[in-house]
Backbone bond lengths (Angstrom), bond angles and torsions (degrees), N, CA, C in turn:
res aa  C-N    CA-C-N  psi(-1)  N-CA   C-N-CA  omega(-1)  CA-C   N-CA-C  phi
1 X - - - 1.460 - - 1.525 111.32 -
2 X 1.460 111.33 -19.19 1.394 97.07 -177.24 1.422 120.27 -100.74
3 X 1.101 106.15 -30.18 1.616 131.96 155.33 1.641 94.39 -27.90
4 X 1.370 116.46 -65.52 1.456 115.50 -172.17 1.541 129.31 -50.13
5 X 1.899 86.78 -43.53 1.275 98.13 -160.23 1.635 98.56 -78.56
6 X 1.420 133.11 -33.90 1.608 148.74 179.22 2.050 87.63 -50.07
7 X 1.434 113.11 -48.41 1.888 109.03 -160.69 1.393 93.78 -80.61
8 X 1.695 130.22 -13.30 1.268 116.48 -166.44 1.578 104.76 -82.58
9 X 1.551 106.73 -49.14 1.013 133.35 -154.35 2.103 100.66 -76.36
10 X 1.146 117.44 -36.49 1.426 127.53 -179.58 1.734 107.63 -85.68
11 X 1.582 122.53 -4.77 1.218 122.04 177.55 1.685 107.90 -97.89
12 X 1.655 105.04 -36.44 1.343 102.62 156.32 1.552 131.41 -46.90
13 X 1.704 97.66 -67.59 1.466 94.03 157.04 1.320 145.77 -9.66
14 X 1.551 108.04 -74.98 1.633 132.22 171.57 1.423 97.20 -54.98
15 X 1.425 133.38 -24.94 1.736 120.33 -161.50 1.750 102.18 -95.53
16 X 1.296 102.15 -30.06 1.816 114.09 -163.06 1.329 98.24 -92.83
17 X 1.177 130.31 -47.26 1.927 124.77 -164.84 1.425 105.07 -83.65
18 X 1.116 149.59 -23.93 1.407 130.85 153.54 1.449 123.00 -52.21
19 X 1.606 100.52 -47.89 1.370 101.92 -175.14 1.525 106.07 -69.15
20 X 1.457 133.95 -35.59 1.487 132.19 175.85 1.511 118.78 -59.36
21 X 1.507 88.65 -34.14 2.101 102.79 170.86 1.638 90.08 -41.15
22 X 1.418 102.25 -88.60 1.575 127.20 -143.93 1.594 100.96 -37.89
23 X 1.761 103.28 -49.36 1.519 107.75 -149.19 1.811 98.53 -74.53
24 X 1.825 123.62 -19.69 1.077 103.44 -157.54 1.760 90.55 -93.21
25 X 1.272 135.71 5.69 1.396 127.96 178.81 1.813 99.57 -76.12
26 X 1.100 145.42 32.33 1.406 146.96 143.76 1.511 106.83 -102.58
27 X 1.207 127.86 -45.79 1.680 153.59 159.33 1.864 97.40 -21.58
28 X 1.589 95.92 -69.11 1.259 112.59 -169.22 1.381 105.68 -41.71
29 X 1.754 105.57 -70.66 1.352 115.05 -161.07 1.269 114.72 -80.84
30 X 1.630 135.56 16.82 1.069 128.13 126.43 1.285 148.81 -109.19
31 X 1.595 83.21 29.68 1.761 97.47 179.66 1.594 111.53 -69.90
32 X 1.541 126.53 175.61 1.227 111.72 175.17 1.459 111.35 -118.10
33 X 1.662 97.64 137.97 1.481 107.87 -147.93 1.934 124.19 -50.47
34 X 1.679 94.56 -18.86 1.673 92.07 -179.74 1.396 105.26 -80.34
35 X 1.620 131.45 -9.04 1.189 136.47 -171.33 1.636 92.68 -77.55
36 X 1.555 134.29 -73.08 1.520 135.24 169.44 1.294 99.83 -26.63
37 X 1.509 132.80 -58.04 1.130 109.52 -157.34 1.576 127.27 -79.50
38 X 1.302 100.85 -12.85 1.522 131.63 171.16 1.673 110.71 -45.78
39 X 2.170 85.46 -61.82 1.535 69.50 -176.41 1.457 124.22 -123.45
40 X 1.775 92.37 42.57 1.523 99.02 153.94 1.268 119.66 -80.44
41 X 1.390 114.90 -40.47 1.519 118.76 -169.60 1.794 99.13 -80.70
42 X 1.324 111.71 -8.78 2.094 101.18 175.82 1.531 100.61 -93.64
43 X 1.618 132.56 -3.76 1.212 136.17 161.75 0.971 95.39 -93.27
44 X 1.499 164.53 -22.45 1.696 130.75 -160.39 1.725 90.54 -100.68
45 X 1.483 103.88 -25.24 1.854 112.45 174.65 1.732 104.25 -64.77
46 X 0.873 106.61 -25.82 1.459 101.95 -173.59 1.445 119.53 -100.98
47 X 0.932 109.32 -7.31 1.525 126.72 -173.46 1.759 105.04 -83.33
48 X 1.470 106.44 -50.87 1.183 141.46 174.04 1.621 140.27 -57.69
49 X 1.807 70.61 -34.05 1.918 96.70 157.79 1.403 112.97 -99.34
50 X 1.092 132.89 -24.66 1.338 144.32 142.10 1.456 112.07 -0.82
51 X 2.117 86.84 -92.38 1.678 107.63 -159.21 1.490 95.45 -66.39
52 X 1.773 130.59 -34.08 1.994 124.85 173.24 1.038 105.38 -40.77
53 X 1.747 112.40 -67.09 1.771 99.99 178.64 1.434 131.49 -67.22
54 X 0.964 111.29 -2.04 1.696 116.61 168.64 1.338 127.67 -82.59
55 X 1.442 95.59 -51.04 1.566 89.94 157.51 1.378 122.82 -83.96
56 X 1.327 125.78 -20.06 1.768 114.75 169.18 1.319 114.35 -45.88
57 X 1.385 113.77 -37.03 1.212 124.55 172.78 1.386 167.47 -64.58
58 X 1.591 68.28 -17.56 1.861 98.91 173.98 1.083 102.40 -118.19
59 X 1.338 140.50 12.14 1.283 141.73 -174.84 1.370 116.54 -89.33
């Protein structure tokens, strides 16, 4: 059953995130630019707090 539910759930996947890719590149280019930049720099922060706690952790 889980086997199933892992092929059901990862075929959705593969069907929905391309199509969300494509459609949000209009999204993108009219987003407003301090908004991108917002949350580039709260992803490179997060990315960053990430790999600290990862390695604090295995250390």
């Amino acid at each position: 059953m889980n086997k199933w539910m892992t092929a059901i759930f990862t075929a959705v996947v593969l069907t929905l995130v391309p199509s969300n890719a494509f459609a949000s590149v209009n999204g993108w280019n009219d987003a407003e630019p301090m908004f991108i930049t917002v949350l580039t720099i709260l992803s490179v922060i997060t990315i960053f707090v990430f790999i600290y706690l990862m390695l604090r952790d295995n250390g």
